[in-house]
N, CA, C and O atoms as a CHARMM CRD file, in Angstrom:
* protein
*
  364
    1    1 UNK  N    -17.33200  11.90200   3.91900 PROA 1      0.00000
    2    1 UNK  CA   -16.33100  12.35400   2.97800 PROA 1      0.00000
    3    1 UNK  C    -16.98600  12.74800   1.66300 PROA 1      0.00000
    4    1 UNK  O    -16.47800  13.71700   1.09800 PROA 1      0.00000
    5    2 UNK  N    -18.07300  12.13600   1.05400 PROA 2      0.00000
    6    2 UNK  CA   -18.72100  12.15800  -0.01600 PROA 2      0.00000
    7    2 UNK  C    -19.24000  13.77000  -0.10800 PROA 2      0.00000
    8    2 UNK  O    -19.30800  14.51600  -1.08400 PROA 2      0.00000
    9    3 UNK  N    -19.52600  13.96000   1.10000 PROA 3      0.00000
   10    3 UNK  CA   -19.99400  15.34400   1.74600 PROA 3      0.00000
   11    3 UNK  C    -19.66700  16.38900   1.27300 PROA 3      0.00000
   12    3 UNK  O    -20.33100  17.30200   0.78300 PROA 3      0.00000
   13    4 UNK  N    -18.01400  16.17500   1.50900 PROA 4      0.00000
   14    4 UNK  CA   -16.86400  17.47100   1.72700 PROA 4      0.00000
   15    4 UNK  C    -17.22200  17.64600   2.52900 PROA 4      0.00000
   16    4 UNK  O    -18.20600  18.36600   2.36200 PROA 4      0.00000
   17    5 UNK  N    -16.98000  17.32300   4.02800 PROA 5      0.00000
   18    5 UNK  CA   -17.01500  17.31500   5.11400 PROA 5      0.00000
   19    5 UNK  C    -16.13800  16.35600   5.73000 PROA 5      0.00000
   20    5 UNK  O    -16.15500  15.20800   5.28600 PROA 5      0.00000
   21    6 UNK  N    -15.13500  16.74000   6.98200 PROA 6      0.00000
   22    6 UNK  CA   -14.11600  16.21500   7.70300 PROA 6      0.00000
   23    6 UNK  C    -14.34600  15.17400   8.69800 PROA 6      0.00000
   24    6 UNK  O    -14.98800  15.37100   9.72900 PROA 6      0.00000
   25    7 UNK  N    -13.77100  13.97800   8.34900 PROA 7      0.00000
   26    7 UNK  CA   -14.20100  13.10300   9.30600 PROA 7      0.00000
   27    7 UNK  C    -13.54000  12.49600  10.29300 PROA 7      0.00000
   28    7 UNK  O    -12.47200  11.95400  10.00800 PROA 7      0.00000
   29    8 UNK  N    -14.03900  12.45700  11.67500 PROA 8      0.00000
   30    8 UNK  CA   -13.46700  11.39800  13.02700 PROA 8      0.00000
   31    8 UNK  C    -13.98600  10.30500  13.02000 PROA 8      0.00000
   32    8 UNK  O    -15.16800  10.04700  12.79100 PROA 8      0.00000
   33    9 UNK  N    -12.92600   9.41600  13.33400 PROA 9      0.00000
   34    9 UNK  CA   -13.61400   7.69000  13.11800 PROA 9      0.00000
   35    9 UNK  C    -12.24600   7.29800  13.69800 PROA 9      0.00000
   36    9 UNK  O    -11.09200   7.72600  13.67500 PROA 9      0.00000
   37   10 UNK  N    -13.02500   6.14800  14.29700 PROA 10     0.00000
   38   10 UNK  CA   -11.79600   4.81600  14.88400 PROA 10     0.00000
   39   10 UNK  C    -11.23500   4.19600  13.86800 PROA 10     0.00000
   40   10 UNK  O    -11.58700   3.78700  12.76200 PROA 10     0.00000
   41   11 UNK  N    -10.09500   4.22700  14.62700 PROA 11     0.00000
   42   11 UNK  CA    -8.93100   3.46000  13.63600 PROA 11     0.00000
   43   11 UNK  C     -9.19000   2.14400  13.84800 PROA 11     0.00000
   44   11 UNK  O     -8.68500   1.40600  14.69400 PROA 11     0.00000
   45   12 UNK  N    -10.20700   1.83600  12.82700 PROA 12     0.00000
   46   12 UNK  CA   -10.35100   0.09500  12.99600 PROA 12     0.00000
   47   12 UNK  C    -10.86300  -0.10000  11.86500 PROA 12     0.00000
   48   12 UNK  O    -11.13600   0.97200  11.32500 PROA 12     0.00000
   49   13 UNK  N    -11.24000  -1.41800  10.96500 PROA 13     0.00000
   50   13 UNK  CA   -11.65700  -2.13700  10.08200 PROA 13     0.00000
   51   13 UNK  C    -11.78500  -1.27800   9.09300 PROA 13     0.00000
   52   13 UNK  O    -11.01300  -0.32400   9.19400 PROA 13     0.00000
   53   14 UNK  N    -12.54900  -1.26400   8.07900 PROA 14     0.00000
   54   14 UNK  CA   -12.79600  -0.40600   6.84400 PROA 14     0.00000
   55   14 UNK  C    -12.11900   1.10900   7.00600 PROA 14     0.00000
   56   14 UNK  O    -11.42200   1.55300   6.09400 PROA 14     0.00000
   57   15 UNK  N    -12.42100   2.05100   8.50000 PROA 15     0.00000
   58   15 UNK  CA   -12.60400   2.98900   8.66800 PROA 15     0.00000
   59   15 UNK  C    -10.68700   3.87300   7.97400 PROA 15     0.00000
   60   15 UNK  O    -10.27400   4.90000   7.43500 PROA 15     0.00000
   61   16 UNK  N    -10.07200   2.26800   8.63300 PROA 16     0.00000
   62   16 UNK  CA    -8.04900   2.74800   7.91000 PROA 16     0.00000
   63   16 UNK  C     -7.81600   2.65300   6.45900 PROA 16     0.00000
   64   16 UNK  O     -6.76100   2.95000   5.89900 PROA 16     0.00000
   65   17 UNK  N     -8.97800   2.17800   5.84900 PROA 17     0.00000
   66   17 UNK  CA    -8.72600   2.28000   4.52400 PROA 17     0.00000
   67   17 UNK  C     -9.60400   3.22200   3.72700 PROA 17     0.00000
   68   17 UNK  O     -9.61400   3.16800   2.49700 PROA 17     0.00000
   69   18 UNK  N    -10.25500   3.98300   4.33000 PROA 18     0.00000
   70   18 UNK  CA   -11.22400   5.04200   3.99100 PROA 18     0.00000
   71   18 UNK  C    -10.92100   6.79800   4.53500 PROA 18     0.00000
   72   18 UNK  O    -11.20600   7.90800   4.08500 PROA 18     0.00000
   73   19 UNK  N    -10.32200   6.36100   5.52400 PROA 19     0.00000
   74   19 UNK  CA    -9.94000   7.70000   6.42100 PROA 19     0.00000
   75   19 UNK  C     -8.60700   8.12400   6.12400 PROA 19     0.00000
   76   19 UNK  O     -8.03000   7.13800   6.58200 PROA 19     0.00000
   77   20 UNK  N     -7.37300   9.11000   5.55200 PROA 20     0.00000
   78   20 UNK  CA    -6.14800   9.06400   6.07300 PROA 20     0.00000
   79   20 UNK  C     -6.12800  10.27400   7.01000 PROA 20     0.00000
   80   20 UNK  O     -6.43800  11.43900   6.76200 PROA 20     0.00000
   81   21 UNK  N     -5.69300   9.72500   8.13400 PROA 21     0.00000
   82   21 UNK  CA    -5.53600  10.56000   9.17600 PROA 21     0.00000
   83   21 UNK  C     -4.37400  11.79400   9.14200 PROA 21     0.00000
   84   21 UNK  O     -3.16200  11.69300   8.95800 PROA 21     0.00000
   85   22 UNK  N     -4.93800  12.61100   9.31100 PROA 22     0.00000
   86   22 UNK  CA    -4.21600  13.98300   9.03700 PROA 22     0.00000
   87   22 UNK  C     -4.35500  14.77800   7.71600 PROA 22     0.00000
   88   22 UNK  O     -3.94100  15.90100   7.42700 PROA 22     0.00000
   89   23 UNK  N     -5.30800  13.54900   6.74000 PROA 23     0.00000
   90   23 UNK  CA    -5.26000  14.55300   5.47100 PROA 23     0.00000
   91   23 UNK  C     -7.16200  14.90700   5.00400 PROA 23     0.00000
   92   23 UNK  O     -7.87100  15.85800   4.67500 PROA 23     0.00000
   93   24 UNK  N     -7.28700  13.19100   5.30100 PROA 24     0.00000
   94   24 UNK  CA    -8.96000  13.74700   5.20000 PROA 24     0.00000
   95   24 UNK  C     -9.73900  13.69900   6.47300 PROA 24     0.00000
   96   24 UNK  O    -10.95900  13.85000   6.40800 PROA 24     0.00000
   97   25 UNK  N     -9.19200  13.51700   7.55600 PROA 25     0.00000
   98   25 UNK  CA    -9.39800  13.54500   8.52200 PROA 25     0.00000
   99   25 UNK  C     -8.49800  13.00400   9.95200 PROA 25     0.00000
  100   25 UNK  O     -7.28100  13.09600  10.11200 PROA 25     0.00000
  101   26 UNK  N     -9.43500  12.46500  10.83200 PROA 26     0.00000
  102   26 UNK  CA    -8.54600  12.47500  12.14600 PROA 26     0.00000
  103   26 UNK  C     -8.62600  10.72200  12.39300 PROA 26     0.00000
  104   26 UNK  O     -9.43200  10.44800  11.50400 PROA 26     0.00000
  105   27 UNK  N     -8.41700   9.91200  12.79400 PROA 27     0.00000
  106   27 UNK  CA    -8.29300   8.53500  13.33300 PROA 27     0.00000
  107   27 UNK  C     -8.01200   8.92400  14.81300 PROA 27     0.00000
  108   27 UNK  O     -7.11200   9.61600  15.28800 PROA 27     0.00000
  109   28 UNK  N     -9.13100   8.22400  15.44300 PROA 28     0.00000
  110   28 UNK  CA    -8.91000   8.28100  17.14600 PROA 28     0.00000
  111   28 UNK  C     -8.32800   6.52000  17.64100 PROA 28     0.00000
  112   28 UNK  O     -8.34500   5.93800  16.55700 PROA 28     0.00000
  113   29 UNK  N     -8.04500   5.90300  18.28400 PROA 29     0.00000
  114   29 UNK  CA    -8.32200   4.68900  18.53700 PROA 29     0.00000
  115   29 UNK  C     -9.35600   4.55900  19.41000 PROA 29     0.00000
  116   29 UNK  O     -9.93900   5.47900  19.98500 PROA 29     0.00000
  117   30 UNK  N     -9.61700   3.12800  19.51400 PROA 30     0.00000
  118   30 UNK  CA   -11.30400   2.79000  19.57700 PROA 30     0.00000
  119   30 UNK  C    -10.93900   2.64100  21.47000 PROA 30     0.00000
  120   30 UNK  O     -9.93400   2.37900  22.13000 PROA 30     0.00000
  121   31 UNK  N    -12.68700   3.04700  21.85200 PROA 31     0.00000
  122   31 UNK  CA   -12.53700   3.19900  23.24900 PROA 31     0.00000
  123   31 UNK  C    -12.17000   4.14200  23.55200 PROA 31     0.00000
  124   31 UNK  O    -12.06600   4.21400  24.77700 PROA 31     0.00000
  125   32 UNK  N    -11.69000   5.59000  22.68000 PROA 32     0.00000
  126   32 UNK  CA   -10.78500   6.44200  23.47100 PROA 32     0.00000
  127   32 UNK  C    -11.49400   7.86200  23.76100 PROA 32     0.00000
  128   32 UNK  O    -10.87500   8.88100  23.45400 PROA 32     0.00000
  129   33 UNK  N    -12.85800   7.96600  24.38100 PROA 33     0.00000
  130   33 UNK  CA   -13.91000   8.92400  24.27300 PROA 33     0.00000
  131   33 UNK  C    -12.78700  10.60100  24.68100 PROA 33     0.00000
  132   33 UNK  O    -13.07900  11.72200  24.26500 PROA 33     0.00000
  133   34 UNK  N    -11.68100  10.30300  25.47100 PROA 34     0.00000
  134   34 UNK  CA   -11.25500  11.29600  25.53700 PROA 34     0.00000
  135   34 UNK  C    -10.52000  12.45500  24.01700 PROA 34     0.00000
  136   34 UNK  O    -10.79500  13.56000  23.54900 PROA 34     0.00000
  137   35 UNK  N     -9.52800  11.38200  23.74400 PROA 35     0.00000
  138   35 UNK  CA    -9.13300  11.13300  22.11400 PROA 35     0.00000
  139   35 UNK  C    -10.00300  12.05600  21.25900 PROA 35     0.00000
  140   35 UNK  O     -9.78900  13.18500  20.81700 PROA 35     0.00000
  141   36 UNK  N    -11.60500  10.79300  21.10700 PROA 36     0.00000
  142   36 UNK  CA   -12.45900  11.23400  20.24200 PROA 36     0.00000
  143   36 UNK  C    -12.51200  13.07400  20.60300 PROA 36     0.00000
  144   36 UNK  O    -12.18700  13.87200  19.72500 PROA 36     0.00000
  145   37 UNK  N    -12.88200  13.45600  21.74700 PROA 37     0.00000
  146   37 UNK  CA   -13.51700  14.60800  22.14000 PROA 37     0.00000
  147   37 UNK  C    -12.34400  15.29100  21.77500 PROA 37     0.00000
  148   37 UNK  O    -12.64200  16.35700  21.23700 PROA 37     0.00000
  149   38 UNK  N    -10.85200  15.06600  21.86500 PROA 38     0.00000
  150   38 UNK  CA    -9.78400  16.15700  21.27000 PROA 38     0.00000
  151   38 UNK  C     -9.88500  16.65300  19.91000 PROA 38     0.00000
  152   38 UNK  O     -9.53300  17.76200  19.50800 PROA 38     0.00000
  153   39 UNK  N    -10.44100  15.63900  19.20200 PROA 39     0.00000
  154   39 UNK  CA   -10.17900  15.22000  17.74300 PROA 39     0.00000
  155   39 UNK  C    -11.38500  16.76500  17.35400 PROA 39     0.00000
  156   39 UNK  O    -11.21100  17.89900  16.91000 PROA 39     0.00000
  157   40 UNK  N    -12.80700  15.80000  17.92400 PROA 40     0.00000
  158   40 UNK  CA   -13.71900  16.76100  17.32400 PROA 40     0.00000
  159   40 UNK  C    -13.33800  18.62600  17.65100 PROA 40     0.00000
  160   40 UNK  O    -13.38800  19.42200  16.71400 PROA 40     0.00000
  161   41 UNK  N    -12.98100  19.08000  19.07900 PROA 41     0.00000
  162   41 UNK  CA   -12.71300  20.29200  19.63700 PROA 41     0.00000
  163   41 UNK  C    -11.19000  20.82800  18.70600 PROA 41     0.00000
  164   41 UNK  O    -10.71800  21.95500  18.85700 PROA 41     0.00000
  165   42 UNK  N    -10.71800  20.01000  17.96900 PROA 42     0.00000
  166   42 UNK  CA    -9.68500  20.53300  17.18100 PROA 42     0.00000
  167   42 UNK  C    -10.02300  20.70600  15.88900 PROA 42     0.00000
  168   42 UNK  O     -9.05500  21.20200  15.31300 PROA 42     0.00000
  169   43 UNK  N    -10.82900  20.55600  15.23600 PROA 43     0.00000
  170   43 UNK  CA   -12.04800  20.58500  14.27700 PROA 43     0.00000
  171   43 UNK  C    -12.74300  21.99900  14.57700 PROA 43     0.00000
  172   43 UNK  O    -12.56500  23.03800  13.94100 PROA 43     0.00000
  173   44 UNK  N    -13.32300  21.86300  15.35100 PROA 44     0.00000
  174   44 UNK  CA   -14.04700  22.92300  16.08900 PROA 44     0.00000
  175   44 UNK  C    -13.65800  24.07000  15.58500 PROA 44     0.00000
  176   44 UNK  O    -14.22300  24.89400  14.86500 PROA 44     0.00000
  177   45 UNK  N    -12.27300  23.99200  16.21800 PROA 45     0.00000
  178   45 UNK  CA   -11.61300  25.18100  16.45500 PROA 45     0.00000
  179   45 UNK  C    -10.96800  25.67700  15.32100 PROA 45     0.00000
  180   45 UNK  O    -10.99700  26.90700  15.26800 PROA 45     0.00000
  181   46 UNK  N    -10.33300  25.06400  14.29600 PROA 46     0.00000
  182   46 UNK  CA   -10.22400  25.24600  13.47800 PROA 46     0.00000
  183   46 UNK  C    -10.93300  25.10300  11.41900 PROA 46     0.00000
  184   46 UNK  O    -10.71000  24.25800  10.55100 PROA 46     0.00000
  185   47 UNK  N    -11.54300  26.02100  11.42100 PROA 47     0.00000
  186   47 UNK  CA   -11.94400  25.67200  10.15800 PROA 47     0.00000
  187   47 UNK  C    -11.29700  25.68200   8.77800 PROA 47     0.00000
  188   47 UNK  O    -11.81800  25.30400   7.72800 PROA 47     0.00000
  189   48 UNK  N    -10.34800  26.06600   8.91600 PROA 48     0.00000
  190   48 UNK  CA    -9.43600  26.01800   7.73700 PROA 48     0.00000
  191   48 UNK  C     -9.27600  24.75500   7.63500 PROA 48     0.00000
  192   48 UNK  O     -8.95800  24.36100   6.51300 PROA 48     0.00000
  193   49 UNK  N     -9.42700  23.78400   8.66400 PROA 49     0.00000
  194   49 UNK  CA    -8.59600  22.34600   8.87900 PROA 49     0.00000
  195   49 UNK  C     -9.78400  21.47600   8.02900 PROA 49     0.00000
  196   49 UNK  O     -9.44900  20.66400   7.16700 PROA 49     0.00000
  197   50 UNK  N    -11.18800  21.73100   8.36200 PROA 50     0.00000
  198   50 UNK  CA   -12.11500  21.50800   8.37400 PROA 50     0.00000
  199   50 UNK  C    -12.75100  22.07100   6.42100 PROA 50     0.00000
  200   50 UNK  O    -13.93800  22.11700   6.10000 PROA 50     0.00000
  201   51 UNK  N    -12.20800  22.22600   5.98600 PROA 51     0.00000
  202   51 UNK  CA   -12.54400  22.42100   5.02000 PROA 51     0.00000
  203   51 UNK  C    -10.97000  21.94200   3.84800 PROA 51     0.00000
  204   51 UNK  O    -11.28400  21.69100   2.68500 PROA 51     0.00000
  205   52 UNK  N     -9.87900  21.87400   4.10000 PROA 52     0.00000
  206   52 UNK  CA    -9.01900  20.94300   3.91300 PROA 52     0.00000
  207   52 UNK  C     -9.39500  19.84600   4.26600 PROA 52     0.00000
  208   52 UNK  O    -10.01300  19.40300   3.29800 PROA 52     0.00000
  209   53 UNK  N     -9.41200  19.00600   5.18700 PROA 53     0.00000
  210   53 UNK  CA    -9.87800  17.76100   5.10600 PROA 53     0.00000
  211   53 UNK  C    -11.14000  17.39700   4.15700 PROA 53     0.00000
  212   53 UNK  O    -11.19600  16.47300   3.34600 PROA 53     0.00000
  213   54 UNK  N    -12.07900  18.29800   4.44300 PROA 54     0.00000
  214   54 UNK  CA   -13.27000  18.19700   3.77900 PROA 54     0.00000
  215   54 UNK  C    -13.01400  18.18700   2.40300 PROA 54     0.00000
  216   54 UNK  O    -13.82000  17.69400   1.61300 PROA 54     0.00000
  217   55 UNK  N    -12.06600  18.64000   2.09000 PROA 55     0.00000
  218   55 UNK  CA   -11.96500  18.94100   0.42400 PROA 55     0.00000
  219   55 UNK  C    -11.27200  17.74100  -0.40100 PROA 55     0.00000
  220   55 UNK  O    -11.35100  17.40800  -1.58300 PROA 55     0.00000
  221   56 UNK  N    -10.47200  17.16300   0.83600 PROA 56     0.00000
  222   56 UNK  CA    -9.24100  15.84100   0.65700 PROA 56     0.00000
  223   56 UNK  C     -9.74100  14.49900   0.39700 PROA 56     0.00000
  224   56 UNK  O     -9.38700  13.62000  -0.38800 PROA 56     0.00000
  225   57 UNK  N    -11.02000  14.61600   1.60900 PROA 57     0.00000
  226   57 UNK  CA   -11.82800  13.72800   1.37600 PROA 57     0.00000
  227   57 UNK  C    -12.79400  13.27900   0.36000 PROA 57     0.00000
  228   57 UNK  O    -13.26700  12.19400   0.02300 PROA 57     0.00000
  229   58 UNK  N    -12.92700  14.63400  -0.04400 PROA 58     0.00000
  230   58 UNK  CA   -13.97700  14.34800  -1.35100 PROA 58     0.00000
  231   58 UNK  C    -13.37900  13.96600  -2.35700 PROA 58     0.00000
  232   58 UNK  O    -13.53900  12.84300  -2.83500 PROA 58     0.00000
  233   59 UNK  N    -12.54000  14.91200  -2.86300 PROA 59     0.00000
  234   59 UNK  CA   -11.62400  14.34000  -3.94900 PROA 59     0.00000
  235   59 UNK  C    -10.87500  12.49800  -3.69100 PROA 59     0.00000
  236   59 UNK  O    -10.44700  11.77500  -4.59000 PROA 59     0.00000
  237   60 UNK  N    -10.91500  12.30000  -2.76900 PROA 60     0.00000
  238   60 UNK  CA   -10.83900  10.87400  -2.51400 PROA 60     0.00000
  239   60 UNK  C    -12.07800   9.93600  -2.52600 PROA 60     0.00000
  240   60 UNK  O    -11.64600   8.78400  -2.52900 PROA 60     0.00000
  241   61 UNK  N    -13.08500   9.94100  -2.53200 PROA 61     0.00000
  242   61 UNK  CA   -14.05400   9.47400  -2.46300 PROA 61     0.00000
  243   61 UNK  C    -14.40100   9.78400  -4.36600 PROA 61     0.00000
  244   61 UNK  O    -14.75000   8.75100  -4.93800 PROA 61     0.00000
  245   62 UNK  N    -14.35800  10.49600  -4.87900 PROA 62     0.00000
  246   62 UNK  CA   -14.22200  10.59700  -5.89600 PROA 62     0.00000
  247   62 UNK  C    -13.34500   9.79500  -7.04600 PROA 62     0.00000
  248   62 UNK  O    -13.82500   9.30100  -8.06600 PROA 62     0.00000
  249   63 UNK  N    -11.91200   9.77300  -6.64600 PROA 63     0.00000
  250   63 UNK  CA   -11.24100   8.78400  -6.71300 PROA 63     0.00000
  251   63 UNK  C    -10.89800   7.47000  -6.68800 PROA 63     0.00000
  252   63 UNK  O    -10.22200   6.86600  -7.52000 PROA 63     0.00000
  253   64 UNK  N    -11.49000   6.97800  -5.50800 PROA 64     0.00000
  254   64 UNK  CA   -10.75600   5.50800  -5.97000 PROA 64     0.00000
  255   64 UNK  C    -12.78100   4.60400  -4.86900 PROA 64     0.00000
  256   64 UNK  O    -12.83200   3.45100  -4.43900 PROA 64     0.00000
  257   65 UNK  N    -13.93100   5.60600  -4.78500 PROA 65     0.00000
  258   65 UNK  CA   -15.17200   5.11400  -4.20100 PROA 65     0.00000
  259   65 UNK  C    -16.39900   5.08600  -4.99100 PROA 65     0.00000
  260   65 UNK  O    -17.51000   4.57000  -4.86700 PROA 65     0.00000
  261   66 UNK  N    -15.51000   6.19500  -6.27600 PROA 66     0.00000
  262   66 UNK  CA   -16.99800   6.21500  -7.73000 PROA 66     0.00000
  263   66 UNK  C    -17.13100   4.77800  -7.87100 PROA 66     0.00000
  264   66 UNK  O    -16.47400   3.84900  -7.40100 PROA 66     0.00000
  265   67 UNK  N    -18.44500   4.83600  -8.86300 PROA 67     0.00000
  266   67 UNK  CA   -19.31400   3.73900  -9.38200 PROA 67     0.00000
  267   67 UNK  C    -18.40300   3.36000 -10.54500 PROA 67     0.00000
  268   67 UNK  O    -18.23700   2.14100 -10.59800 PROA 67     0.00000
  269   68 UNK  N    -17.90900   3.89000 -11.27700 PROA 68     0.00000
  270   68 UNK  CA   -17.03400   4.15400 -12.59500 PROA 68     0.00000
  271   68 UNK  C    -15.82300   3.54200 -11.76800 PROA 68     0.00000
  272   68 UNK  O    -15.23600   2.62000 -12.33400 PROA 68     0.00000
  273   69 UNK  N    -15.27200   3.98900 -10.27100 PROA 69     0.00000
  274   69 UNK  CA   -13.86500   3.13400 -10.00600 PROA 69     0.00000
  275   69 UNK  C    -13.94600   1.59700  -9.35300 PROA 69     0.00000
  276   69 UNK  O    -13.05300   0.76600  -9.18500 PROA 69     0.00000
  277   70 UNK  N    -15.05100   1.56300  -9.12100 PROA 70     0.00000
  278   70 UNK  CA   -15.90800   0.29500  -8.79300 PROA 70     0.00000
  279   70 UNK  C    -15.50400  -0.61400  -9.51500 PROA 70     0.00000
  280   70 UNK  O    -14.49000  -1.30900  -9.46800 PROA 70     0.00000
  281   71 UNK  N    -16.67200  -0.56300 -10.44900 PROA 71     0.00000
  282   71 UNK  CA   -16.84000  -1.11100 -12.05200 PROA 71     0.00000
  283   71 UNK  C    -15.58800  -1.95000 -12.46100 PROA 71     0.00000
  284   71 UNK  O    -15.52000  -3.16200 -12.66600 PROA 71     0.00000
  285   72 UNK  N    -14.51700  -0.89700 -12.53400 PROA 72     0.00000
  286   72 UNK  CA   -13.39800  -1.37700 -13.21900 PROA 72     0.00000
  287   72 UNK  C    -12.52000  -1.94500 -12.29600 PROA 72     0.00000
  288   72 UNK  O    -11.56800  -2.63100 -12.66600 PROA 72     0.00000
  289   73 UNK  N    -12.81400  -1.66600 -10.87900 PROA 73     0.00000
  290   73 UNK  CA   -11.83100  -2.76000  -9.97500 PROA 73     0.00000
  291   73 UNK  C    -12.78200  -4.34400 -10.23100 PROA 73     0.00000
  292   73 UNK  O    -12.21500  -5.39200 -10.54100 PROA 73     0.00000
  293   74 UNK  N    -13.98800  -4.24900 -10.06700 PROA 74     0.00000
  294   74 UNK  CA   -14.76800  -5.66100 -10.70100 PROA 74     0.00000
  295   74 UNK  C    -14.25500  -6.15300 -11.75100 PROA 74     0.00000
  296   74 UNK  O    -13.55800  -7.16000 -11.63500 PROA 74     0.00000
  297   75 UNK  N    -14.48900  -5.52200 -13.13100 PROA 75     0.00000
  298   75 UNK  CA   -14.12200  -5.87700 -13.85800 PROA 75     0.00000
  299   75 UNK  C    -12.72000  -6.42300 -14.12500 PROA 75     0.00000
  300   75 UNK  O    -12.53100  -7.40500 -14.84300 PROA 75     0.00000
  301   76 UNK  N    -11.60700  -5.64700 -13.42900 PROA 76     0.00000
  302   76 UNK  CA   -10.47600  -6.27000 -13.53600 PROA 76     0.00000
  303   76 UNK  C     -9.93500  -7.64600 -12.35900 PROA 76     0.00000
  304   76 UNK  O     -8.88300  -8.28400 -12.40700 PROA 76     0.00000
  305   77 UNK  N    -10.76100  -7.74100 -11.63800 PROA 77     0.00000
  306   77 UNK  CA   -10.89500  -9.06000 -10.49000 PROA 77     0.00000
  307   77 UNK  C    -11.31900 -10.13600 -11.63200 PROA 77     0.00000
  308   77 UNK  O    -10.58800 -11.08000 -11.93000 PROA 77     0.00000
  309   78 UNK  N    -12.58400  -9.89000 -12.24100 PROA 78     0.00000
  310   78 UNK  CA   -12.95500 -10.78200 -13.56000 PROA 78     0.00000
  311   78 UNK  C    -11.96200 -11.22400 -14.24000 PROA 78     0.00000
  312   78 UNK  O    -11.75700 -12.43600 -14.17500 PROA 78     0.00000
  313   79 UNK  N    -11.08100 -10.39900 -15.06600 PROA 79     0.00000
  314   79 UNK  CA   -10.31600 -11.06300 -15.96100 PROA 79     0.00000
  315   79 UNK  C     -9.33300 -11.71500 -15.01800 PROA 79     0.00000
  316   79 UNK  O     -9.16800 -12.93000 -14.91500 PROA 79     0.00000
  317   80 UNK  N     -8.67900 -10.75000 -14.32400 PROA 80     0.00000
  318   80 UNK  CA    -7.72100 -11.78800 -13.32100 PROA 80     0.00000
  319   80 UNK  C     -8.49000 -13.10700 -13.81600 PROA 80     0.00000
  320   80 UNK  O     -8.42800 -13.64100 -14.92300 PROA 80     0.00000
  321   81 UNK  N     -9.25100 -13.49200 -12.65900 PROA 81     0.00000
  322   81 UNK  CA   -10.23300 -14.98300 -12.38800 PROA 81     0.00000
  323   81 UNK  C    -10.08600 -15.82100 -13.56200 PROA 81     0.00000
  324   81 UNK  O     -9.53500 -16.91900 -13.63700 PROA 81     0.00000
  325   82 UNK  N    -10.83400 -14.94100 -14.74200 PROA 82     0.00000
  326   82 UNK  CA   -10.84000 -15.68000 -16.09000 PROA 82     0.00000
  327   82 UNK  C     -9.65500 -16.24500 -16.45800 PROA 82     0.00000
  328   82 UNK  O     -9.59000 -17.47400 -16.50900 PROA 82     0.00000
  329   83 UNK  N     -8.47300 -15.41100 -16.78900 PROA 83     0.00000
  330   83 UNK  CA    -7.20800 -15.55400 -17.13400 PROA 83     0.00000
  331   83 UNK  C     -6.56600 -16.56900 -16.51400 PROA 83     0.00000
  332   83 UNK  O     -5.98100 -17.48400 -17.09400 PROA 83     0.00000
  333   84 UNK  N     -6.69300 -16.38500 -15.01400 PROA 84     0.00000
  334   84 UNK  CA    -6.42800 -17.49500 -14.15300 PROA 84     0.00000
  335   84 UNK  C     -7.06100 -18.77700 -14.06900 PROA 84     0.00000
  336   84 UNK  O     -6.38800 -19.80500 -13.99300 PROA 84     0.00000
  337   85 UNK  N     -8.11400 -18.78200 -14.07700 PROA 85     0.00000
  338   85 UNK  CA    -8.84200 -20.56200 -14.24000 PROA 85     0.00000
  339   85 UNK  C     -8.96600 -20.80400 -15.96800 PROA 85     0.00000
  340   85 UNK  O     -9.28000 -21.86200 -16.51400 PROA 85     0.00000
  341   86 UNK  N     -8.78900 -20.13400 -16.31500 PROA 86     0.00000
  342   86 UNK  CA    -9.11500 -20.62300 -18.20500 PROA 86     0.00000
  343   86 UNK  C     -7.89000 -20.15100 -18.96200 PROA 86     0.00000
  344   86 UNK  O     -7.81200 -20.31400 -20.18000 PROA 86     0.00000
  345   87 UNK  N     -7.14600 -19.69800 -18.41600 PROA 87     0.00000
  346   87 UNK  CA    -5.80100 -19.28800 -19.20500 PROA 87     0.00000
  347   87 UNK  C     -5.38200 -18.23400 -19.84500 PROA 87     0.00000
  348   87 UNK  O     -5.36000 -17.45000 -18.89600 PROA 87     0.00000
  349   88 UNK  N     -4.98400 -17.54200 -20.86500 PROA 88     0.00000
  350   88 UNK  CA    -4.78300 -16.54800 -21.34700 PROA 88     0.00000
  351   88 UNK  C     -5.17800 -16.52100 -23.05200 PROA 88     0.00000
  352   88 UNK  O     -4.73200 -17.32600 -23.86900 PROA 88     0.00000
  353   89 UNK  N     -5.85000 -15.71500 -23.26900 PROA 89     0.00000
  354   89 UNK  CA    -5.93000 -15.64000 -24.91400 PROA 89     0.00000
  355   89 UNK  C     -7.40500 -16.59300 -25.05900 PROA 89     0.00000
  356   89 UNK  O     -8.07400 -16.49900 -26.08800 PROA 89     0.00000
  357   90 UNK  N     -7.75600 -17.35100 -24.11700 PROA 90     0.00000
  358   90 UNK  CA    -9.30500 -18.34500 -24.04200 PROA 90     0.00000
  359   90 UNK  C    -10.63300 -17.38900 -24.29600 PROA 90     0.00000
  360   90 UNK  O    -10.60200 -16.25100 -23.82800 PROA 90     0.00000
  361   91 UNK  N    -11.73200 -17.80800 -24.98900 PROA 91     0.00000
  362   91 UNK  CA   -12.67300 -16.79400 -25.22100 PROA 91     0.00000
  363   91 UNK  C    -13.97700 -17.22100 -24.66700 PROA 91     0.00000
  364   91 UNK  O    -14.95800 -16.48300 -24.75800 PROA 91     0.00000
């Protein structure tokens, strides 16, 4: 995705919270070599699709996978934590 490039991946673990199927790409379920092979040959065949996804994906990876959107999901787990075991307004 980082790519701009369209991606097939099993719908399993990390891959459903990284992939949305139909926009930055395709979700096959796992085991399904037939599936997979539709997924990629519909890709194939279409490049308009393939450069929409590709484009969906990046701008998502951009979004919520930068170092900068990182950072500040850390950082805000931190204060949570802080706020929560030491209270509010504590320095």
């Amino acid at each position: 995705m980082d790519a701009g490039l369209p991606v097939v991946a099993t719908s399993i673990g990390g891959n459903l919270d990284a992939v949305e199927d139909g926009k930055t790409g395709i979700l096959v379920p796992a085991a399904r070599s037939d599936v997979l092979a539709d997924a990629f040959i519909r890709l194939l065949n279409d490049p308009a699709l393939c450069i929409r996804f590709g484009a969906a994906g990046r701008a998502k990876v951009e979004a919520e996978f930068s170092l900068d959107h990182c950072i500040a999901g850390y950082e805000d787990a931190y204060r949570w934590l802080f706020s929560a075991h030491v209270g509010p307004g504590a320095s």
